[in-house]
N, C-alpha and C positions, 0 to 999 in steps of 0.2 A: 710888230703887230700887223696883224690884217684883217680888215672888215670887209665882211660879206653876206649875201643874202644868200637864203637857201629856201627851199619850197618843197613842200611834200603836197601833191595836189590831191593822194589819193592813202586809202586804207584799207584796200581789197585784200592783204595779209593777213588782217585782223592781230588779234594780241600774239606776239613771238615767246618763244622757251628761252630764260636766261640761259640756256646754253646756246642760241644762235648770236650771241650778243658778239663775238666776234667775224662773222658772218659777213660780212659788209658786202662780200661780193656776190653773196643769194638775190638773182633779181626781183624778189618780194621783200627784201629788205626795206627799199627807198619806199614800200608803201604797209609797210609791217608799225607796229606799237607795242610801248613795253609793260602797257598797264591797260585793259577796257575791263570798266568793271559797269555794268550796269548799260551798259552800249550796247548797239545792233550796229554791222555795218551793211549798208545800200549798196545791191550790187553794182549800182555805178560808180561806188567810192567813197559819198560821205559815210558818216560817223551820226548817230543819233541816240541819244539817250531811251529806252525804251519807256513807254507807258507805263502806268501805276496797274496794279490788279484791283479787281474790283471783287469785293466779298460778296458771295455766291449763298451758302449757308456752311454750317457746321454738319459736317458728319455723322449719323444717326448714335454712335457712339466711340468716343473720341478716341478710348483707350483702347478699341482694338483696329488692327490695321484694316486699310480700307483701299479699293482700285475703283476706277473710273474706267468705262468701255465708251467708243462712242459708238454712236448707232446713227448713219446716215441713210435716209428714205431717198430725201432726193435735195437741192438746193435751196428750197423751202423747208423742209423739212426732218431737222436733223436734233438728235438726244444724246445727251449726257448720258450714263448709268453708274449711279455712286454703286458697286456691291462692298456688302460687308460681309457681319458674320452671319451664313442662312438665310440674307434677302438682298436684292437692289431695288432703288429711286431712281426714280425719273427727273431728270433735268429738260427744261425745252426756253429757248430765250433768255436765256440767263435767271430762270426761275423755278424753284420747284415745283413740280403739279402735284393736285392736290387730289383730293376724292373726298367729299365730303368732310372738307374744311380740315382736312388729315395729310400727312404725307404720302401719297401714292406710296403702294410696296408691293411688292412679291417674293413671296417665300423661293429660297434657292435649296439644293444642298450643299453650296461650299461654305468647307470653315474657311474665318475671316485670314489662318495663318497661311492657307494653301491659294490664296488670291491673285500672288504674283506670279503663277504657272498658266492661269489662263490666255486661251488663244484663241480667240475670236473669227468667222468667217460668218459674211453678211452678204445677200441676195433679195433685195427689194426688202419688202418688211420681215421677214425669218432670219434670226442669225443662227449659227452652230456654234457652242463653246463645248471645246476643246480640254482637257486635263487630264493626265497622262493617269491621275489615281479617281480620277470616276467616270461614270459611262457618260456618255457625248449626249450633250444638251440640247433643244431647240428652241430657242426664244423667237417668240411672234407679237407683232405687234399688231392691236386691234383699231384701240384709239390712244390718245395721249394720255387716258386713265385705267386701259384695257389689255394688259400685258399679259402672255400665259408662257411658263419654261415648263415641259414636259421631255421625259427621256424618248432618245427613238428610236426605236423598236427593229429598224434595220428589218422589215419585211414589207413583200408588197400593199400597197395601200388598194390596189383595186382586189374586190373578192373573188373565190375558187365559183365556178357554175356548177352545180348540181344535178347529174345527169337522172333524168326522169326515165329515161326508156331508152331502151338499143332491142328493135327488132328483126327480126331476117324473114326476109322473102326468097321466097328460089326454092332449090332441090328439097322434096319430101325427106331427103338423105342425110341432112347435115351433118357432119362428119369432123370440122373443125372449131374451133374458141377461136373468136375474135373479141381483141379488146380495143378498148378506144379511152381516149380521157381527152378534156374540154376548157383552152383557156381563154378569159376574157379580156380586151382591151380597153383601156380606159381612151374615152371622148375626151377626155383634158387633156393628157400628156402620154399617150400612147402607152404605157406602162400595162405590159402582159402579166397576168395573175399568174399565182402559180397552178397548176394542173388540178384538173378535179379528181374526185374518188374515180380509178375505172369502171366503166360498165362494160358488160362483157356479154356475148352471143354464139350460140352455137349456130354453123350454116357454111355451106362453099361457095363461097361466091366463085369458083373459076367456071360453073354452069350460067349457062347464057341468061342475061337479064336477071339474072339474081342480085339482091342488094341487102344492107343494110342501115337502117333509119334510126339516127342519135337522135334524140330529144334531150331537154336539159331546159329547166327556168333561166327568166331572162335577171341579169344582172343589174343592178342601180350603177346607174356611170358607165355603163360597157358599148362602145359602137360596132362590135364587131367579136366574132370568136373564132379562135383557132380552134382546128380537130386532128388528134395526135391518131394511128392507131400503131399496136404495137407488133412488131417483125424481128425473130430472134433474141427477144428479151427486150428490146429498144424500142419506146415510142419516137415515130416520125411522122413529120406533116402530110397531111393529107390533102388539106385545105382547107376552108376560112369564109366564113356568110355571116353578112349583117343581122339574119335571124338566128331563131331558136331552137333549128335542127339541119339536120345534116343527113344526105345520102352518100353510103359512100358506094361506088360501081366497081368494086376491085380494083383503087387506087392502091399504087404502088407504095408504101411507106418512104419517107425523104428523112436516110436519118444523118443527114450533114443539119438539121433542121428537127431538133427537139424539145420540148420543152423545159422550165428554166426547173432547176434545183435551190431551193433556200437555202439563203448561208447568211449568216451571221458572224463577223470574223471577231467582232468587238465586246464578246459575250465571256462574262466574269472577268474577276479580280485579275490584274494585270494584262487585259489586252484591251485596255483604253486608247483609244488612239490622242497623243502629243500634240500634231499640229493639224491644218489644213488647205485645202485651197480649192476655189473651183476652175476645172481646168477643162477645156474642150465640154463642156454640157456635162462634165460629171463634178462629183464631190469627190473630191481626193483626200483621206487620211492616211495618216504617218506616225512610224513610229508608238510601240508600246513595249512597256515594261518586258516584256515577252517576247518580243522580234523590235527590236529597236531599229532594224535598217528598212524595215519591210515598209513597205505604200501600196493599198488599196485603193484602187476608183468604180467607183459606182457604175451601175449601167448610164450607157449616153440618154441624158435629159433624163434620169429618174434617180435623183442624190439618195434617195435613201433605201435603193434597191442594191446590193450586193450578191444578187444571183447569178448564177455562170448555167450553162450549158453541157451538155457532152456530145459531139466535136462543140468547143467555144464558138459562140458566133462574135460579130463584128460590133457587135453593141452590148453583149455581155458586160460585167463588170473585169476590173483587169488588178492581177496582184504581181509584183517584181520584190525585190530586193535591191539594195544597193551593194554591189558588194566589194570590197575594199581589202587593202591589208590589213586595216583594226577594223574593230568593230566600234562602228562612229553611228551614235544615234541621229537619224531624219530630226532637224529640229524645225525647220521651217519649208515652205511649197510656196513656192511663186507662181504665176502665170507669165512666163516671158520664152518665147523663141522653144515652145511647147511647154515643159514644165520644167523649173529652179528646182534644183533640192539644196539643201543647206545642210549639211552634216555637221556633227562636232568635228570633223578633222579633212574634211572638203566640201566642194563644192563641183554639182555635178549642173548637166544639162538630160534631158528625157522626153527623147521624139519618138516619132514612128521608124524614123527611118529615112533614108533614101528611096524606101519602096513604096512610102505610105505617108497620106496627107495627115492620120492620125494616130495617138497611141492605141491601138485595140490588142486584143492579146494574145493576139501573133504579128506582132508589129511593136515592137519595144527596144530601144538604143538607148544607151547612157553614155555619154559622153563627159569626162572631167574639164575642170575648166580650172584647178589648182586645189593646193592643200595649205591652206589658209585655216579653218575651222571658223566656224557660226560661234555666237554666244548664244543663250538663249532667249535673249528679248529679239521680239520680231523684227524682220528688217523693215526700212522705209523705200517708196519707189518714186522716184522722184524722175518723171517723164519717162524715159524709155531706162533710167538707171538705178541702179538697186545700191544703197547703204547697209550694212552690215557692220554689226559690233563683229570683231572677229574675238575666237575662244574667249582669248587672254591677254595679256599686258594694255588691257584699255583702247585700242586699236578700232579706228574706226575706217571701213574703206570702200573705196565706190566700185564700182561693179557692170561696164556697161559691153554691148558688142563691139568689136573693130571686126571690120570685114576683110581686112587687112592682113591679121591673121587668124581669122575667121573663128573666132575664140571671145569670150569673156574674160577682158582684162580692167585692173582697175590701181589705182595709189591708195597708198597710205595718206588719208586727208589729216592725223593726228601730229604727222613728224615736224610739222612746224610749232606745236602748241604742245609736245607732251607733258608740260608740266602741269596742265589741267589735268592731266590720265594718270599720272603715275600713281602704281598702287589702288586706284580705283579701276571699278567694270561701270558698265552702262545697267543702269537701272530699269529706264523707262524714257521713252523719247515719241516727238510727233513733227511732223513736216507740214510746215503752212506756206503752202503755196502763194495766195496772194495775202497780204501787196507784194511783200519784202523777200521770198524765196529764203526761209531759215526753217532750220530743222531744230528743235526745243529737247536738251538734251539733258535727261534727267542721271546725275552718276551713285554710286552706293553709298556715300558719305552724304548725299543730302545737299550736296552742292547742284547748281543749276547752269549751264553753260549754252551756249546758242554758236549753232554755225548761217553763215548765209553762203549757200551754195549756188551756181548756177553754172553748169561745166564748161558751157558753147562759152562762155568769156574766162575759161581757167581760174573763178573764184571760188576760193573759197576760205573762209575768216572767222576763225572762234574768237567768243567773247564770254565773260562770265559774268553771273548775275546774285546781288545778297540783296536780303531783305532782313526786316526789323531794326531796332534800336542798335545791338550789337551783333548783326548779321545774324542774329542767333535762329534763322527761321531755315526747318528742315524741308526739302522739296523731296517727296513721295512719289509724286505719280505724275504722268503732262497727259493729254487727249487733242487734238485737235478738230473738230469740226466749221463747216460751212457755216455762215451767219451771214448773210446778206453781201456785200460785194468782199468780203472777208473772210479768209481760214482763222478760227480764234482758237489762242491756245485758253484750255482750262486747267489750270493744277489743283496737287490737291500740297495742303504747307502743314505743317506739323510748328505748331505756333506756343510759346508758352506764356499762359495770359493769367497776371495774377499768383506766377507761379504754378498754377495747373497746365498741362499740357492738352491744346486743342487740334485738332486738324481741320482745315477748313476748306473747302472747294473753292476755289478763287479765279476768275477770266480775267485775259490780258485784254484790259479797254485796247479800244482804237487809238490808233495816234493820228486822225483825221479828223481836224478841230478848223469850224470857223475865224472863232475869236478864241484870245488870250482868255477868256472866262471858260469857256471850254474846255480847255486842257484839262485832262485827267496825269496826274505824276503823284499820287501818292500810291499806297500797299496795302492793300486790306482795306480799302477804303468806300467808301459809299460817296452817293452825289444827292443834292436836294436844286430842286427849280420847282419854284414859288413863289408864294408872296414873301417881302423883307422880312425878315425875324433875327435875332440871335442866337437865341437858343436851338441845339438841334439834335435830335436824340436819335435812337436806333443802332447806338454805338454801344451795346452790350459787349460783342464778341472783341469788342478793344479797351474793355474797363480795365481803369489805371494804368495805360498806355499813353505814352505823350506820344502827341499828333500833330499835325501841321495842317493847316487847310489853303483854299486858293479861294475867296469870297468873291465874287464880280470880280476876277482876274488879280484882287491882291493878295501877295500871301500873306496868310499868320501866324506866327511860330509863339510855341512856349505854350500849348493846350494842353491838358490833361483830361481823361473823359472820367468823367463823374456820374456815378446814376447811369451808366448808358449816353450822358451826354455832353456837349461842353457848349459854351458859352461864351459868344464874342463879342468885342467891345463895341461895335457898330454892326447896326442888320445889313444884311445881302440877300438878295434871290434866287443867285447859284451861286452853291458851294460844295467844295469836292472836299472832305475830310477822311485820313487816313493817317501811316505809317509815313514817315519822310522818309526820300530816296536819294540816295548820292550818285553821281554821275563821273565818271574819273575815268582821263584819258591821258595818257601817259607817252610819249613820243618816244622810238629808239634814241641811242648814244648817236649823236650828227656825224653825220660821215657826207665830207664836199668831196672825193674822190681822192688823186692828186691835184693838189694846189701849188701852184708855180712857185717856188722858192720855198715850198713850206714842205710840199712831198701829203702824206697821208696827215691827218688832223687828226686820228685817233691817239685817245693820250696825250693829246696837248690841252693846256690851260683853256678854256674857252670861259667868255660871258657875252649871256643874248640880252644885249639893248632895248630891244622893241622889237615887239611881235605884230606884226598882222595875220588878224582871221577871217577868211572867208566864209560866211554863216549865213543861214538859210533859216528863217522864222523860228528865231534865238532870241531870249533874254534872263539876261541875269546869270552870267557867268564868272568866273575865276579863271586866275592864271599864277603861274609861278614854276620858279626851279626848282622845289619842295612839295612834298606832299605836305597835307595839313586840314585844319577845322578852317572852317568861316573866318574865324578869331586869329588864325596864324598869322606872325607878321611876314612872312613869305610868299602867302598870296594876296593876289588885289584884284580887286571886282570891280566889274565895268560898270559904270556910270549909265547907264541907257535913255532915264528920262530926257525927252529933250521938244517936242512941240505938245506934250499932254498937257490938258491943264491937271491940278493938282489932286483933283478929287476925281481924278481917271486912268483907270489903270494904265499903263506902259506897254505900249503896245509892241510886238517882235519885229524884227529887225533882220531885212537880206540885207544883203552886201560885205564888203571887207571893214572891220573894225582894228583898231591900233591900237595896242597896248603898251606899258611900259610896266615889264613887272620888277620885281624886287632886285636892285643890284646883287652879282653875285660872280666868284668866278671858280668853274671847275671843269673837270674830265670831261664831262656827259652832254653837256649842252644840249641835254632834254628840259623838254616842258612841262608841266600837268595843266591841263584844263578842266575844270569841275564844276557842276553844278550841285551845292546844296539843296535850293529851290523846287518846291512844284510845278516847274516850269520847262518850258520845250527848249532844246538843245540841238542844231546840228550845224555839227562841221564840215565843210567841204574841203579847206585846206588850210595850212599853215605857214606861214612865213617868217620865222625869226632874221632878224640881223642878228648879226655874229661877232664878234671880235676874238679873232685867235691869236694866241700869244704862242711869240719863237720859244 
């Protein structure tokens, strides 16, 4: 026999693939687990049970599938948008808005089945949504009750000037046609119209002091007008006055400098454009049914101008292709180190050039950077780095520059966890920055998984996450938006209540609680703070659901909601009532290295004596060599009460606590630690003694 202690102080590995189980010598092993169900791990290392979600509302109509957009204005103020079928809701605060005592709504045209192709691009209050099978959207926002989605229209927004008069002075002789045409500038965003009708003149100007005089009405929004006249078939510049007319003195025509031509490239069935991005002051779209490699960008600072030129100028609108051995559709456009393309079957890069600070359209590079392939859920950008579902096999991977090798390189973040991935793709996913640096990763089975990334320290740790009575709760859709010093994730859950199937919009509370009554750990759950009562209603969307509450920090197990409500045997002022959640954390097979006279420990006899844990505003935990219920006699639950008086809750608890769990002796000499409870969880480290057997 030999007794020993061992320590795991950290879990930056997050849960490992039963196939690393023999692995011993992976240096994320000694900080890897073989079970996080319902866990987040801190990139410094602990382990924390995640907070409860908090019911939002239900879905304007359950039975047909439903997405969630976010719409961020600014750090104060930032929206949900439930779309279904033919409209979206406005979420703001965790509440829906209303319009006269109604659900705020706006008619769309997507059907509710074509929801999960949308792809979102957002600049102050205007978004652009994307869908490869209908024309490109504009949602504006006015007020929080004041939303308008209109198609657009891809022509200049400032109008054509109307020339009024073109006459000629000079030679009694006139002998040639001169023509001219007139465009205006808009005072907001510099955006040249397109050309006017020409007007036209008979006269020579090459006789001395001879001229001719444009007139034309003034413009609304115009600061200035360009005057084209035409030489050989070509109008070229002449010149450009803040007024209403123009002389021209037998100015030479400049036709490196002509006026723009209207184009519409997104115009009919199949040339919708897929994705987007705003990249150097333009709109950049991608990819349609009809040129699936192909991207367009807008003139510089006028997104919804796609006009070009003849020669192109430097601010023109700009079109390429990507072009490849297959033909791999653009699915996504970044902004990084010029513009990301994302193809199903590579991944490029798209500058100017060496010659050129930007892309214009004589200035355009593509450079690959691997043949990986995109899925099509958008990627996440996480600091200067980019995640990407890749194609196929589940594959999730990061994506940032080395200068090193002056390239876009990145890992596979799934190969320690594929057993979450196998046979599944990524669904829908959102990255919450603060507090905890985790990406909320929604996969096609309805399962819910969380990584917490953070590269400058080489972390990165999946964990998976169920909800309801028998996990039975489907995960649809994640969003993430800003809420006060917080990224909050919002899902939407596919819940079956009653037997009926519901879908509900649901926010992940805070896990930044004063006191023990604070805590939020149930599912679907709501909070009341008031006067004492018992009874507590508003629990419709959980009739005939058994629920657990935390009343003034004690919990209550064995409710049932009735009416919408339930009923407890003593009143409280805060109480948090929802769905209970389990919390399961599960240690690798102990591996002490070589051990002097014993050699490797793997496969040998072991039983752990006594644990200590180091825990961080903790109560009410389990432990054990077995999984199990509350009720199993293989786990045992920590004692905590200890200076409270009786009629006050139990307050949480830092420091190292000692346990002695179940005699037992086997292989593994893993642990489980669990929380049943509505209550807060975290681990910093672990300590078993050991006793190994020759």
């Amino acid at each position: 026999m030999a007794e020993l202690r061992t320590y795991q102080p950290s879990f930056t590995a997050g849960e490992l693939s039963p196939a690393l189980s023999a692995r011993t010598d992976l240096a994320k092993y000694g900080s890897g687990l073989k079970t996080a169900i319902n866990l987040f791990i801190h990139p410094h290392g602990g382990a924390s049970n995640r907070a409860g979600t908090q019911f939002i509302n239900e879905v304007k109509v359950s039975a047909n599938d439903a997405r969630m957009i976010p719409f961020q204005f600014n750090t104060e103020q930032s929206y949900v948008l439930e779309f279904g079928d033919l409209y979206f809701r406005v979420y703001r605060d965790g509440g829906l808005v209303l319009s006269a005592g109604l659900p705020y709504e706006v008619v769309t045209p997507y059907a509710h089945a074509d929801l999960d192709e949308l792809v979102v691009i957002q600049e102050a209050d205007v978004m652009y949504v994307c869908h490869v099978g209908y024309p490109l959207q504009k949602i504006a926002r006015l007020a929080d009750n004041n939303w308008t989605i209109t198609p657009v229209s891809f022509t200049p927004k400032m109008a054509a000037p109307t020339i009024s008069s073109v006459t000629y002075s000079g030679s009694t002789t006139p002998n040639t046609i001169y023509k001219y045409v007139v465009s205006a500038i808009s005072a907001a965003n510099g955006e040249e119209s397109l050309p006017s009708a020409f007007g036209q003149v008979l006269g020579d100007l090459n006789y001395a002091n001879s001229t001719v005089s444009i007139t034309w009405g003034a413009v609304a929004g115009a600061d200035r007008y360009i005057v084209y006249k035409e030489s050989g078939g070509t109008y070229g510049y002449i010149g450009g006055t803040d007024g209403t007319s123009f002389v021209d003195k037998n100015f030479t025509a400049d036709q490196s400098d002509t006026p723009q031509k209207a184009r519409n490239p997104f115009n009919g069935v199949g040339n919708y454009p897929r994705c987007g991005a705003f990249v150097e002051q333009r709109l950049a779209l991608g990819s349609t049914k009809n040129d699936p490699q192909a991207i367009w960008m807008s003139q510089s600072g006028v997104y919804e101008n796609y006009g070009v030129s003849q020669p192109a100028k430097a601010s023109d609108a700009v079109t390429f292709r990507i072009k490849a051995r297959q033909v791999n559709e653009v699915r996504s456009l970044l902004t990084l180190k010029g513009m990301m393309v994302l193809t199903s079957g590579a991944e490029w890069i798209v500058s100017g050039g060496s010659n050129s600070d930007a892309i214009t359209p004589s200035a355009i590079r593509t450079d690959n950077q691997g043949y990986r392939g995109c899925a099509k859920v958008q990627p996440l950008v996480v600091g200067n780095t980019v995640l990407f579902a890749q194609r196929s096999g589940g594959v999730v991977r990061d994506f940032s520059f080395e200068f090193a090798q002056d390239s876009f390189v990145g890992r596979d973040l799934t190969i320690l966890a594929r057993h979450l991935f196998e046979n599944k793709n990524i669904k829908a996913w959102g990255y919450a920055q603060a507090p905890y640096s985790i990406a909320w990763v929604i996969l096609d089975d309805g399962s819910l998984v969380s990584l917490t990334y953070l590269r400058e320290h080489e972390v990165w740790a999946w964990t998976r996450h169920e909800s309801g009575l028998d996990n039975d709760a489907v995960f649809e859709d994640v969003v993430v938006i800003g809420e006060g010093n917080e990224d909050v994730p919002y899902f939407l859950v596919k819940r079956t209540i009653n037997g009926v199937a519901k879908r509900y919009i649901e926010r992940l509370h805070t896990r930044v609680f004063a006191t023990i009554a604070d805590a939020f750990f149930v599912d679907c759950g709501l909070s009341y703070n008031g006067g004492a009562t018992k009874t507590f209603g508003g629990l419709g969307h959980l009739e005939g659901q058994a629920v657990v509450a935390l009343a003034d920090g004690n919990v209550i197990r064995n409710l049932t909601v009735v009416g919408g409500a339930v009923t407890l045997a003593n009143a409280a002022s805060k109480v948090h009532i929802g769905l209970p959640m389990v919390a399961s954390l599960q240690t690798l097979n102990l591996d002490l290295g070589q051990v002097q006279g014993l050699g490797t420990v793997q496969g040998r006899m072991k039983s752990v004596s006594e644990v200590t844990l180091r825990v961080e505003n903790t109560r009410g935990i389990f432990i054990g060599p077995y999984d199990g219920d509350r009720d199993s006699p293989k786990l045992v639950e920590y004692r905590q009460r200890s200076t409270e008086a009786w009629n006050e809750a139990i307050a949480m608890y830092t420091g190292d606590i000692r346990m002695t769990p179940a005699w037992d002796w086997n292989t593994a000499g893993s642990m489980w630690v669990k929380q049943f409870d509505p209550l807060p969880m975290t681990i910093l480290a672990i300590m078993p003694d050991v006793t190994v057997g020759r």
